[in-house]
ZAMARGU-4260 file (C-alpha; in steps of 0.2 Angstrom, whole numbers, plus 5000, padded with zeros to 4 digits):
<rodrens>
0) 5351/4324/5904 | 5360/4309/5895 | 5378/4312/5890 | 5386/4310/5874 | 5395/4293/5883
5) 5378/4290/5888 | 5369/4288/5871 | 5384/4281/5861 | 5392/4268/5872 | 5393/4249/5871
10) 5379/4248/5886 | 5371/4266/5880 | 5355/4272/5873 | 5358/4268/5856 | 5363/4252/5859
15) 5348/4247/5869 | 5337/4254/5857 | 5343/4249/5841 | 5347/4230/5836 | 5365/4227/5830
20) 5370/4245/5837 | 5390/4243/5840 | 5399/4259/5847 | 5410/4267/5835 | 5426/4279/5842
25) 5423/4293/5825 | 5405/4291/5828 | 5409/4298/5848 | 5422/4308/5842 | 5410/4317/5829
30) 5397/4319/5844 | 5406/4327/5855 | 5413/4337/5842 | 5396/4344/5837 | 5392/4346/5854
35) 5405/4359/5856 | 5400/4367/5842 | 5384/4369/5848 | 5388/4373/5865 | 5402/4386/5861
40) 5397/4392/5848 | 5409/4389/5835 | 5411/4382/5818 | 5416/4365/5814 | 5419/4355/5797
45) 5419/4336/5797 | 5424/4324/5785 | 5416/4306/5789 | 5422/4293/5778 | 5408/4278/5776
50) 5400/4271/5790 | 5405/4281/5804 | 5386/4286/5806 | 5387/4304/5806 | 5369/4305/5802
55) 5367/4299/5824 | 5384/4308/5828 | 5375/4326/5825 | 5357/4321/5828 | 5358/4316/5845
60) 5370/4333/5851 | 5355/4344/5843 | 5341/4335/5851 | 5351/4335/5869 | 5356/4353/5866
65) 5343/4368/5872 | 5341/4379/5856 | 5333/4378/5840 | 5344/4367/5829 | 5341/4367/5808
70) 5347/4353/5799 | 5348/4353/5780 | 5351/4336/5768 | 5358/4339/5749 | 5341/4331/5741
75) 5324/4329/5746 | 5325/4312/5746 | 5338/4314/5761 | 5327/4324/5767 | 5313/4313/5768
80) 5324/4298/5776 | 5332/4310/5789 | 5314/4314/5794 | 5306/4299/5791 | 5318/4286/5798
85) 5334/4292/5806 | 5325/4306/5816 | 5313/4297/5825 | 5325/4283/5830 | 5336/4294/5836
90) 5321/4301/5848 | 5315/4286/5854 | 5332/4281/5858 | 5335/4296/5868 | 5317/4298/5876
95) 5319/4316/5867 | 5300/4323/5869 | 5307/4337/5855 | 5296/4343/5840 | 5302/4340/5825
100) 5295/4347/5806 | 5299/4346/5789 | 5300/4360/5777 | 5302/4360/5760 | 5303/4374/5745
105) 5287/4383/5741 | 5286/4373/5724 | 5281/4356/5735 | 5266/4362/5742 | 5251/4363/5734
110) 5243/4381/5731 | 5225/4385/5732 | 5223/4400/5725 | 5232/4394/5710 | 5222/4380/5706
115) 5206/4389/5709 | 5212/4400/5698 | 5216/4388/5683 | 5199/4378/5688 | 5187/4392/5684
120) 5198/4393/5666 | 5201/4376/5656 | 5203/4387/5639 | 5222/4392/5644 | 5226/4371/5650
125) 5231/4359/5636 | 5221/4341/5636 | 5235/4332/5646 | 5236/4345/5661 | 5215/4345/5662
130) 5216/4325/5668 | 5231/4330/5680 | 5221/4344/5686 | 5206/4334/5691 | 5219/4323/5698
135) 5226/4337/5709 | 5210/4343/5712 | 5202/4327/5719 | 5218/4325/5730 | 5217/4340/5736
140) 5200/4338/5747 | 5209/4324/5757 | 5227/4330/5758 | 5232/4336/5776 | 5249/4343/5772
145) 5247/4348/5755 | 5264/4340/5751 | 5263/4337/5731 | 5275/4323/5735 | 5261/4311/5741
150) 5254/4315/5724 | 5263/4297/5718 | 5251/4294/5702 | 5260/4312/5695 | 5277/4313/5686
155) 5289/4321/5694 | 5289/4337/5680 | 5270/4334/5677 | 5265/4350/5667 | 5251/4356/5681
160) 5262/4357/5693 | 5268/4376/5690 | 5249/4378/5688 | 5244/4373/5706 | 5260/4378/5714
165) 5266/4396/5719 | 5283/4403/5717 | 5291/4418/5727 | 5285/4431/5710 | 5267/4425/5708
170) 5262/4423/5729 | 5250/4435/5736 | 5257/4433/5753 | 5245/4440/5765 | 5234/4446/5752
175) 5229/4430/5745 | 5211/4425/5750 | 5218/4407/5755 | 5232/4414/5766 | 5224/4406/5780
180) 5222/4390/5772 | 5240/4391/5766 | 5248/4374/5767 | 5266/4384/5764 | 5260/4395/5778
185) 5255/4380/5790 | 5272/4370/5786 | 5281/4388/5791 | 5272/4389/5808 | 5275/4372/5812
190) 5293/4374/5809 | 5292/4389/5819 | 5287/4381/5833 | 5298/4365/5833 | 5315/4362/5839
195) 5322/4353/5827 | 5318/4359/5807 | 5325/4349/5792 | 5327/4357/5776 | 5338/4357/5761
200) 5353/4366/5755 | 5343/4374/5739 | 5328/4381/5752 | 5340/4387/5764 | 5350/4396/5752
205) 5335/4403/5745 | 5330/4410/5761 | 5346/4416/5766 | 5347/4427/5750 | 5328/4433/5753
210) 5335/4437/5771 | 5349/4447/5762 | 5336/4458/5752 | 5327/4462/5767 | 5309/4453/5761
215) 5304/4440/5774 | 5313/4424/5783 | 5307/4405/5780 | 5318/4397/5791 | 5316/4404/5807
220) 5330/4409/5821 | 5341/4396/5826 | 5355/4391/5838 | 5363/4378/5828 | 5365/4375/5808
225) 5369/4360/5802 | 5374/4355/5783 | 5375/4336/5778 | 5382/4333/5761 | 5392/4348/5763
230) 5403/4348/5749 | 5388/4353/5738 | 5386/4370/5750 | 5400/4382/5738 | 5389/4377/5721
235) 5373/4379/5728 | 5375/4395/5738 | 5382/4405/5723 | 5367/4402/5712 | 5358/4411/5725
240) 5369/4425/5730 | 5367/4428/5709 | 5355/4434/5699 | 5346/4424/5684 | 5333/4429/5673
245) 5325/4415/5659 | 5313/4418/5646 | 5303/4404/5655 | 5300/4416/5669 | 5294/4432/5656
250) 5285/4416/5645 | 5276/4412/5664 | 5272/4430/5667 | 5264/4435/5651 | 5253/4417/5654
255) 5247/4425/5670 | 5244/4441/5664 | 5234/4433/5650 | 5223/4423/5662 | 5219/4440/5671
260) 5214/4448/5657 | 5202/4433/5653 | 5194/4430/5670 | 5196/4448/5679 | 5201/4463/5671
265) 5192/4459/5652 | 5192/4479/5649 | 5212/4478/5648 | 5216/4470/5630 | 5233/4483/5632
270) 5238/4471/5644 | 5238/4454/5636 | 5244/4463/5621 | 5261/4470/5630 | 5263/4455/5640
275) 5261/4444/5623 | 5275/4456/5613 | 5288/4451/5629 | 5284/4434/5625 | 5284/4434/5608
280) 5304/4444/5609 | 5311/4434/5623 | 5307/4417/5611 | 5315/4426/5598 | 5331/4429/5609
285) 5331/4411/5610 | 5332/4406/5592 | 5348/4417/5592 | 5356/4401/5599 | 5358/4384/5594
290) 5344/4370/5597 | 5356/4359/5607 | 5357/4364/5625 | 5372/4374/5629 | 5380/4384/5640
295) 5394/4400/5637 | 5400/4417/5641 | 5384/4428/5639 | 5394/4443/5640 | 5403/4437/5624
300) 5386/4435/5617 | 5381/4452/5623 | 5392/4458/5609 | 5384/4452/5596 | 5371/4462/5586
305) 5357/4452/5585 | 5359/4446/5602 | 5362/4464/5609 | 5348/4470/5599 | 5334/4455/5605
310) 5339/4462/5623 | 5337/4479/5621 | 5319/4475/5611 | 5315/4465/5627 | 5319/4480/5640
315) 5309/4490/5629 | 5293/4477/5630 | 5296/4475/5648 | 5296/4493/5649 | 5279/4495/5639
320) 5271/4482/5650 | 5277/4490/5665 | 5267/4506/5661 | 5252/4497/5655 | 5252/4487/5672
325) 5255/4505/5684 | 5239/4510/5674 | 5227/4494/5681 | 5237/4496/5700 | 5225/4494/5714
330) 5209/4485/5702 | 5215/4465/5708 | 5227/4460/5717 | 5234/4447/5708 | 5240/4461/5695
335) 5246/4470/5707 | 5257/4456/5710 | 5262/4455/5691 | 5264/4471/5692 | 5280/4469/5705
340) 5285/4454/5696 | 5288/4465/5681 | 5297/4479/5689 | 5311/4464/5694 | 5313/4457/5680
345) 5317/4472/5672 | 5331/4475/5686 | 5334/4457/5681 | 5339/4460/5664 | 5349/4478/5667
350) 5360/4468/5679 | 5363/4455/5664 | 5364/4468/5652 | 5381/4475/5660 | 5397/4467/5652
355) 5408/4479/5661 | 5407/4472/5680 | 5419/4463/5691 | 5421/4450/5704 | 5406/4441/5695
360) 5403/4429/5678 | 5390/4431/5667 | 5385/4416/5658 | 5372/4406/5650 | 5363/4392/5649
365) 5351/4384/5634 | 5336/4371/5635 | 5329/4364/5622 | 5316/4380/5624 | 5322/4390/5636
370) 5337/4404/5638 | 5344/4407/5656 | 5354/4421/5660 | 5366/4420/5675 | 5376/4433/5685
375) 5385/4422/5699 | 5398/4430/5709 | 5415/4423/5707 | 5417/4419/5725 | 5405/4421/5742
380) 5416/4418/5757 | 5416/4437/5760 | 5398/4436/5758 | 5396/4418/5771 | 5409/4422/5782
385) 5399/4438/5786 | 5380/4427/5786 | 5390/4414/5799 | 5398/4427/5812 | 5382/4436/5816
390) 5374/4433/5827 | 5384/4418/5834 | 5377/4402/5835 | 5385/4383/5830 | 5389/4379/5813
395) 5392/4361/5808 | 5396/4357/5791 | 5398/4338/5786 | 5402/4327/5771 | 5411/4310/5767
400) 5420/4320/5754 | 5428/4337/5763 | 5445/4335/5762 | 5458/4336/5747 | 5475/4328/5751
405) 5473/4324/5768 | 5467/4343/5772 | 5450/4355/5772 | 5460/4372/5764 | 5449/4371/5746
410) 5435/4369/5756 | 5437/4381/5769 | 5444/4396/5754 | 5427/4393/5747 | 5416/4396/5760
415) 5427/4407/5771 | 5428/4398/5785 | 5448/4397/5786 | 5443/4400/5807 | 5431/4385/5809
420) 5438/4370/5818 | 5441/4355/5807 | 5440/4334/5810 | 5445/4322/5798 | 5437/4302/5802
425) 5441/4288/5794 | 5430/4276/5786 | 5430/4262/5799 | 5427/4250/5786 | 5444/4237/5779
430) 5446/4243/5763 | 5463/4231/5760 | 5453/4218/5762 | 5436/4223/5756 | 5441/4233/5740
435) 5452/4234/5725 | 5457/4248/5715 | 5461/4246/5699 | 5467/4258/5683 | 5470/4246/5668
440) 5488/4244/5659 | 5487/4250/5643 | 5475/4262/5641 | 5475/4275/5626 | 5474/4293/5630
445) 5458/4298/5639 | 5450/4309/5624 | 5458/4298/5609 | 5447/4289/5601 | 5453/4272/5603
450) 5447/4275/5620 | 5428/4272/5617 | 5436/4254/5609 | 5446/4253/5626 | 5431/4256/5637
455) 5417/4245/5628 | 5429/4230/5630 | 5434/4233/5650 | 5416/4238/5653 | 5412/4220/5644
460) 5423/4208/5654 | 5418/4218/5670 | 5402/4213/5668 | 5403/4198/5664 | 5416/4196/5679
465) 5403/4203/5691 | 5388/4196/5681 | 5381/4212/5684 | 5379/4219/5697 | 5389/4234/5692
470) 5388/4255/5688 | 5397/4261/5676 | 5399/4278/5679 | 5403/4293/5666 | 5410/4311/5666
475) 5398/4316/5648 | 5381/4310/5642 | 5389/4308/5625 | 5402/4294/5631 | 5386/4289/5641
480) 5375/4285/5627 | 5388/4279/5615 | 5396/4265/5626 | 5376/4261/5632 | 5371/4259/5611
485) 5385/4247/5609 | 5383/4236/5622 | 5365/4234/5620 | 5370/4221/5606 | 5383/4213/5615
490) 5378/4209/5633 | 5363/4200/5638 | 5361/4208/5655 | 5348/4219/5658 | 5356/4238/5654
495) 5347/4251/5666 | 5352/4269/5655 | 5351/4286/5666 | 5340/4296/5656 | 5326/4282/5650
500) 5315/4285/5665 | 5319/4294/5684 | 5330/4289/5694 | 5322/4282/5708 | 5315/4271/5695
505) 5332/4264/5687 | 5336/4262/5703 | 5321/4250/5709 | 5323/4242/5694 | 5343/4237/5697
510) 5341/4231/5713 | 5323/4220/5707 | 5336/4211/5694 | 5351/4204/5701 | 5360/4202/5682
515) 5356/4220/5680 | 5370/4235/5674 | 5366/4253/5679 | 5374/4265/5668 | 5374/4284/5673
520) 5384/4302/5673 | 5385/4315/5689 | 5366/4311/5694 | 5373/4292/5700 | 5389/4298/5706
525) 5382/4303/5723 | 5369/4299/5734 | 5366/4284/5731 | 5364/4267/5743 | 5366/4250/5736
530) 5372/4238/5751 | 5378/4218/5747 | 5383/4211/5734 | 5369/4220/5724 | 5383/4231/5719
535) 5405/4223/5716 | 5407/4233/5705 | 5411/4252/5698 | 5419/4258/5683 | 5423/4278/5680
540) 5429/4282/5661 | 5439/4295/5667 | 5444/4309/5681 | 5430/4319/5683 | 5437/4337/5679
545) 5424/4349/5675 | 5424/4353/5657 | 5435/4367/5650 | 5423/4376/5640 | 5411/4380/5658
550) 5410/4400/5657 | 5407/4399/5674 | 5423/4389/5678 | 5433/4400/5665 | 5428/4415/5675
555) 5435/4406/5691 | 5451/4403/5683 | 5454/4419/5676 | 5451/4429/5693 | 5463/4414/5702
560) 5477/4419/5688 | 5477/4437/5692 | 5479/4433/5709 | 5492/4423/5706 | 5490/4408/5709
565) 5488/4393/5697 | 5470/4391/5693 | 5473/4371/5689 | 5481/4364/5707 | 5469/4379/5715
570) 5452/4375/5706 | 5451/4360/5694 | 5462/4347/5705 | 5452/4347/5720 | 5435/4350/5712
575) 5438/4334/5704 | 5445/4324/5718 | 5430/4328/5725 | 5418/4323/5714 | 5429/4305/5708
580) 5428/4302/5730 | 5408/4302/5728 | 5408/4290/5713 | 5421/4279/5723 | 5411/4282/5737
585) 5397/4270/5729 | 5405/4255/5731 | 5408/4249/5749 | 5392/4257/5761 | 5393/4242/5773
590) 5408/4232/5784 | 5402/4216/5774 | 5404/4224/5756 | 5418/4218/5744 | 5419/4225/5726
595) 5433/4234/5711 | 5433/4252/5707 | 5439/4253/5689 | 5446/4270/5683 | 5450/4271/5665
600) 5461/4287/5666 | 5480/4283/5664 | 5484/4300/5670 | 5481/4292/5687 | 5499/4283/5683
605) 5508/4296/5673 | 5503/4314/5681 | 5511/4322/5694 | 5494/4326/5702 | 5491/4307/5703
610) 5497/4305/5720 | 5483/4317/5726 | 5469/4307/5718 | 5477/4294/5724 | 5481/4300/5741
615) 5462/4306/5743 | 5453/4289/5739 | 5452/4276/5755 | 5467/4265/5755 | 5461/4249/5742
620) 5472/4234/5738 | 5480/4241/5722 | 5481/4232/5704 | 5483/4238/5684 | 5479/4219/5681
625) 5459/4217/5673 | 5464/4198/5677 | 5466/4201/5697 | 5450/4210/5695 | 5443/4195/5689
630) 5447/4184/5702 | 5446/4197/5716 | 5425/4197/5708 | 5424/4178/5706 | 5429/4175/5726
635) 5416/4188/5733 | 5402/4173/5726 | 5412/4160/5735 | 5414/4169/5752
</rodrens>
């Protein structure tokens, strides 16, 4: 068995394998960390600036080590490429005859039973879903995987998809007539029986809190867990150890129930009528709040009237069709499905409807048709401390962007993981000579308005100085749009806007146009890979602190002061430094990069906390001169 020296030295497998391979010491370093890990087994967090490779530093330890090693990526796209690409390099390098398999949520395969239910029924399908559903269903005789993401001809929210896909309520598990045909159920046994299993955080988490509830386990057994794009973990796993209830979800239910009562059980008009009064209510409930989407304190909306009587109307219908269900139990089982779907939502809503609990915020959420009620515990390191201690096995979490101030303690507080072992790398990249940072003298406050005057201008000469070539990244849509309608009539370069198509799009599209400007908000600010002189450029309008009014964030901040402590330094700071290292983070992905980050945000001059921002971010060439810009932008084409 190859060593750790063996696979990452000058002479080693790697190096033989791959072209251009050169031995780093934070890659090794990283290796033999997870290796430990593995071996011990113990916990380890590791921050890995750019370009230390991580990706190989804990593929390789999991493919040499014995056990059964999971691996989950922040996005599916990451997914893909660990699986895809990086993987089976890996392998090949190291002669690993290892299985690998790919799992995603439930909502990515396609679902038999489903679409031959909504085949045999066209009456309840508006005209646009019929051609996708012949599309689906076309594709469906050839597809091996049933992996709706080879489905390339479909949108990504293409309106058939919830019809021809199952979620956790509406699957028939065992009972379903297609079990045996199940793409979900052949995707789980492969990744039962393979070594190595990538995932994502959001189907891990979903499973962990399924495993929690006693009901069943997706991701099987394994010796070692390992979390790329860490930093994402605290968010996403509190979603899932909460409770949410939308009226999407009742609106979805009634529309099964209806098409049972159409296709199967005709004698049961009780049925459609009970599940049609929930639906009717829990629109209702949603015209009580503006049209905008929102977000606020749903336990402040609780004690209002009309919104306290909507919800207690909509336990009552719940309650109705909960009794007109009991009474059809046993004659299909698709009802009796529906029939368990109603009994949780009706928990669902008794949780939500209790203003008086503690440890936990209840907030809410608006879209354009939808109302989302959530009950998301104020903090789950009690929870994860207890998931990650039994039974033992290695833990690795990783990230370019772990630590705050030179340490992992925010990040270690959230997660409860104040006993895990902890490795900061740096980036092995020059960032004297390859980058400059640069906060502009002058600038007005970062909420006046003379600052949208402030930021058109900078954004104007920056690109003109990069011609191109640039993101400018922003904390609001509302800034975002504003800044993009302006510039439209004073720049010739091609303006790529977050929002007008997906982003994988905008993205193919700025690297196609070499004169093109990508403008975007949080969905830009991370995971993305431009390499070259494609990208010199980043502007970021301001520090990326979450915004005030978050209920959720509110809650947070109130439970930190009566602890105590101060809920800004403690919460806010190092959420933000966090977030501002991922947009910086665009900038240099290669040793041969050169380009400016531009924050607009004189707070990172004149606040205290500035030396923590500061102290976070990799050590640039400094300048509050747009001119040194400039030039620094005009050599990068002469080099």
């Amino acid at each position: 068995m190859p060593t750790i020296n063996d696979v990452f030295s000058s002479k080693g497998l790697l190096a033989k394998a791959i072209k251009g391979f050169v031995p780093r010491d934070a890659q090794t370093d990283m290796a033999k960390a997870v290796e430990e890990a593995i071996a011990t087994p113990s916990s380890l967090i590791v921050e890995a600036g750019t370009g230390t490779g991580k990706t190989f530093a804990y593929l390789a330890p999991a493919l040499l080590s014995k056990g059964k090693a999971i691996v989950s990526t922040g996005t599916k796209n990451l997914q893909e490429q660990l699986y895809h690409r990086d993987l089976p390099l890996v392998k090949k390098a190291l002669g690993s005859k290892r299985k690998a398999a790919l799992l995603k949520g439930r909502s990515n395969y396609l679902c038999l039973h489903r679409v031959a239910q909504h085949s045999g029924n066209s009456t309840l399908v508006e005209k646009e879903v019929l051609g996708q559903l012949s599309e689906v269903k076309r594709w469906s005789s050839e597809t091996k995987t049933g992996d709706m993401g080879e489905l390339k001809t479909l949108p990504e929210d293409a309106k058939v998809l919830p019809l021809v896909t199952s979620t956790v309520d509406n699957c028939l598990g065992r009972d379903c007539p297609d079990y045996e045909e199940c793409y979900l159920v052949k995707a789980r046994r492969k990744a039962l029986d393979a070594d190595i299993i990538v995932v994502n955080h959001h189907l891990f988490f979903a499973d962990m809190a399924l495993k929690d509830t006693g009901f069943g386990e997706l991701i099987p057994e394994a010796d070692a867990i390992i979390f790329d794009e860490a930093h994402q973990i605290p968010d996403i796993a509190s979603d899932y150890f909460g409770e949410s209830l939308s009226t999407r979800q009742i609106h979805d239910l009634a529309k099964d129930i209806t098409l049972i009562f159409r296709t199967v059980l005709k004698d049961a008009a009780q049925l459609d009528k009970a599940a049609d009064k929930c639906r009717m209510i829990s629109s209702d409930l949603r015209l009580l709040f503006p049209d905008t989407p929102e977000r606020g304190n749903w336990a402040e909306a609780l004690t209002r009237d009309d919104v306290r009587l909507e919800v207690g109307k909509l336990a009552e219908a719940l309650g109705v069709l909960h009794e007109v269900c009991k009474l059809h139990i046993g004659r299909d089982k698709d009802l009796d499905n529906l029939y368990e779907r109603v009994v949780a939502a009706r928990e669902q809503l008794d949780a939500l409807s209790d203003e008086k609990q503690e440890n936990v915020s209840l907030w809410y959420e608006t879209t354009q048709r939808h109302l989302i009620m959530h009950l998301t515990p104020l903090s789950i390191a009690a929870k994860f401390r207890r998931f990650v201690s039994a039974p033992p096995r290695g833990w690795v979490f990783t990230s370019a962007t772990l630590m705050v101030n030179g340490g992992f303690e925010h990040f270690q507080r959230r997660m409860g993981l104040e006993d895990a072992t902890t490795l900061g790398l740096d980036s092995p990249f020059n960032y004297p000579e390859q980058a400059m940072l640069c906060v502009p003298r002058y600038l007005p406050e970062p909420n006046s308005f003379s600052m949208r005057e402030t930021l058109l201008n900078t954004a104007k000469r920056l690109i003109e100085a990069s011609r191109g070539r640039c993101f400018l990244l922003f904390t609001s849509h509302a800034m975002l749009r504003e800044i993009a309608g302006k510039l439209e009539d004073e720049i010739d370069n091609p303006l790529l806007v977050q929002g007008t198509t997906t982003k994988q799009a905008l993205l193919d599209a700025y690297l196609a146009d070499e004169n093109a400007v990508l403008m975007g908000t949080g969905a830009f600010w991370e995971g993305v890979d431009v390499r070259g002189n494609d990208l010199v450029c980043v502007m970021i309008d301001k520090l990326p602190f979450a915004s005030p009014d978050d209920p959720l964030l509110q809650a947070r901040m109130e439970d930190v002061k009566k602890r105590g402590a101060n809920p800004f330094a403690t919460i806010q700071i190092p959420q933000a430094v966090i977030a501002l290292k991922q947009g910086a983070g665009r900038l240099i992905r290669d040793p041969s990069d050169k380009g400016v980050l531009v924050i607009c945000d004189n707070r990172l001059v004149t606040k205290p906390y500035a030396k923590t921002f500061i102290g976070s971010l990799p050590d640039m060439r400094r300048t509050r001169s747009l001119d040194e810009v400039e030039s620094f932008l005009s050599r990068i084409d002469e080099e």
